[in-house]
C-alpha positions, 0 to 999 in steps of 0.5 A, a space after each residue: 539497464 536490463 530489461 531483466 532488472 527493470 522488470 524485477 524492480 518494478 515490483 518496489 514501485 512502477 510510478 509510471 512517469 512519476 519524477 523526484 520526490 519534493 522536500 519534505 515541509 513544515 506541513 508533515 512537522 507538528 508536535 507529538 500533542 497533536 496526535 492526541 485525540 479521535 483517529 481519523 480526525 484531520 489536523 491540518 489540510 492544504 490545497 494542492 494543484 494538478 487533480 483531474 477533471 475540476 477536481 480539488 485534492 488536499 494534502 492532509 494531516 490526521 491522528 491516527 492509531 500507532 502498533 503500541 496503541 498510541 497516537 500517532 499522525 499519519 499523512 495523505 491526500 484526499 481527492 474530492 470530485 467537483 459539484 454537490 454530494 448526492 443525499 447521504 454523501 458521495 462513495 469513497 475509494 481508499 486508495 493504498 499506494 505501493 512500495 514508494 520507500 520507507 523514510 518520511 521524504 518518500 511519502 507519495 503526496 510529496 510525489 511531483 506525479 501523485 495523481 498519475 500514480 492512482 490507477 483509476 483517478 480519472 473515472 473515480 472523480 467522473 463517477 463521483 468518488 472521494 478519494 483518500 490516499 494515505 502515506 501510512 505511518 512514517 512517510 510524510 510524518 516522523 519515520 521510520 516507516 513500517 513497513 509491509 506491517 499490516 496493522 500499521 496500513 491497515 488503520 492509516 487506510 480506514 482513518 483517511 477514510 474517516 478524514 475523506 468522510 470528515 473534510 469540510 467540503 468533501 461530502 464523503 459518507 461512510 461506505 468505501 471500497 479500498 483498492 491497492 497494489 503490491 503492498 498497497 494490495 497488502 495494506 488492503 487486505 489487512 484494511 479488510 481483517 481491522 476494518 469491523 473492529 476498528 471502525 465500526 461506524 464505517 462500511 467497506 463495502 469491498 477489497 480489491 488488490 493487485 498481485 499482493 503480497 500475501 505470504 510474506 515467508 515464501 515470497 521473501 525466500 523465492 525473491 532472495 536471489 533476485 535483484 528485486 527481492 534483495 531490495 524488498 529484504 533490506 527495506 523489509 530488514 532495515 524496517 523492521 529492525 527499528 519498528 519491532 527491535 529485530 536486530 537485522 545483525 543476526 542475519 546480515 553480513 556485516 559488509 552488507 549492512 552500508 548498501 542496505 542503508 543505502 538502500 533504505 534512504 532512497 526512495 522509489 518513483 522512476 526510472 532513474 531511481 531504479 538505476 540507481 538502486 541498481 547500483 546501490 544493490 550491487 555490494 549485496 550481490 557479493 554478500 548480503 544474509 548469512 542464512 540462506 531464509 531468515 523466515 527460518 529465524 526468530 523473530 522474522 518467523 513470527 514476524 513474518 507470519 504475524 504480517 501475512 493476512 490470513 482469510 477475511 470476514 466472509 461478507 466482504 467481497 474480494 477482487 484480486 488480479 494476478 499477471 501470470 508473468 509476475 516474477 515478484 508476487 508469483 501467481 502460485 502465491 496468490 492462488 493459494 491466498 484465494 483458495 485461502 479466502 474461499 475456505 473462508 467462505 469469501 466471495 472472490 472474483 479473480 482476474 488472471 492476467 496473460 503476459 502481465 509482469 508485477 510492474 503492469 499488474 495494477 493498470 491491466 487490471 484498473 478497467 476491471 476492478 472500476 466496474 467491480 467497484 461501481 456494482 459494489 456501490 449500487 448493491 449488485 450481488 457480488 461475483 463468485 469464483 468460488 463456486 466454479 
């Protein structure tokens, strides 16, 4: 394979060492009633084998909120440390996973390498931390997943925190950092817009992505010729289309749309799904859009807009990590989002990362974000590059 196209795809998912995906079970499958009641409120647990350090993880099931404002069930997996809570609950690190697919079997707690896919896992459980990782909607449980939608991630986020602090045994409290990457990096930027009016019981304490996705618009046209941001818009079209009605047609050449349906059943976890993107892809190598940016388009315009996190509250603190090789999420894209957040009035630390493609971005800046996390915990003032 190319050491082009490898560095190019990771940007949909570098599971390190991560293997195929188990068969979806019965767990993800309950009837649409269940879903009724309080979000954030857990349905059903089971314990899982392979957390590190003594460590208990727990495949979970939990209400959650859908875009229609209606009851959905999301899945994940919680991650509690072992021993006592300390005297008011132990910190919780909402962990928001990047792109793994977007069909119900691609949810990473089927993952057979989950907690090696957790930038950080080993020093959260030695710190104390419960972890809640989510799925969001549509993979685990009844798909189609939406897809760098930021509602739909934003709230799975904050109500497996809910569950992290609920779990019989966890101990978790109310406050929470949550860390991502790619769109994970999305998902937690969009956790910080919905967090305050969405959970107001809860208190994030902070927002840590690596190389997010920002401006969807430009990311989308400046990807669309690479093999990387030809998967990113068929998933994004294949998505969409079924979550907001977008009629993909209208974009699409019609010899495209077997290979983006292709593309949409297969999910991302390693190197030999990488491959075999590869070859699925090729077809749209030939013919794929019949406009040259379907940002220009309706409705993906407003779509995309719509999906594009503007600046947050300004009393949340931020750290973002950008690699300077990223070809996917171009460090230009994530400066202005910066820039955006400190007009804002945010406090932002930015870590710019030589020699870091979009695939390394997470793991380089893993050592990082866990000292920024820790001082958000113990009340330190938060950094500020604002002001240089």
């Amino acid at each position: 394979m190319p050491l082009t196209f490898r560095l190019i795809l990771a940007t949909l998912c570098m599971f390190a060492e991560a293997g195929v995906v188990n068969a979806q079970t019965d767990f993800y499958r309950a009837p649409r009633s269940e879903a009724a009641g309080t979000p954030g409120t857990l349905v059903r647990q089971e314990v899982i084998d392979g957390a590190p350090l003594g460590a208990t993880a727990y495949r979970v099931l939990y209400r959650s909120t859908g875009l229609d404002n209606k009851p959905i069930l999301v899945s994940g997996v919680v991650i509690v440390p072992p021993g006592d809570p300390p005297p008011g609950g132990r910190p919780i690190v909402a962990w928001a996973h990047p792109t793994s697919g977007v069909v119900p079997r691609c949810a990473p707690s089927l993952a057979i390498f989950l907690f090696e896919q957790i930038q950080g896992l080993r020093s959260f459980v030695r710190d104390g931390y419960v972890v809640a990782a989510t799925d969001y909607p549509g993979l685990g449980t009844e798909g189609p997943h939406p897809y760098l939608v930021g509602t739909s991630e934003g709230r799975a986020v904050i109500d497996s925190v809910r569950v992290a602090g609920s779990l019989p045994g966890a101990g978790g409290g109310k406050k929470f950092v949550v860390w991502g990457h790619s769109q994970g990096g999305h998902a937690a930027l969009f956790t910080g817009l919905v967090a305050k009016t969405y959970a107001p019981e809860l208190d994030l304490l902070g927002v840590a992505a690596a190389a997010p996705a920002t401006d969807l618009a430009t990311l989308m046209n400046e990807d669309i010729d690479s093999v990387g941001g030809k998967n990113i818009t068929a998933m994004t079209l294949w998505s969409w289309q079924r979550v907001f009605d977008a009629n993909m047609d209208k974009v699409i050449d019609p010899r495209a749309k077997p290979a983006i349906d292709r593309l949409a059943q297969e999910c991302i976890e390693g190197p030999f799904d990488l491959r075999r993107r590869q070859l699925t892809e090729q077809p749209l190598e030939q013919y794929f859009l019949t406009t040259k940016h379907p940002s220009d388009v309706e409705p993906w315009h407003t779509l995309l807009a719509e999906n594009s996190p503007g600046a947050l509250p300004p009393e949340i603190p931020v750290f973002l990590a950008q690699g300077t090789d990223d070809v996917i999420i171009h460090p230009d894209v994530t400066k202005a989002y910066e820039d955006k957040l400190c007009k804002g009035g945010s406090k932002v630390h930015m870590l710019s990362m030589p020699n870091i493609g979009h695939g390394r971005a997470a793991q380089a800046s893993t050592p990082a974000m866990l000292e920024w996390t820790s001082d958000r915990f113990t009340g330190k003032p938060a950094p500020d590059d604002c002001s240089r």
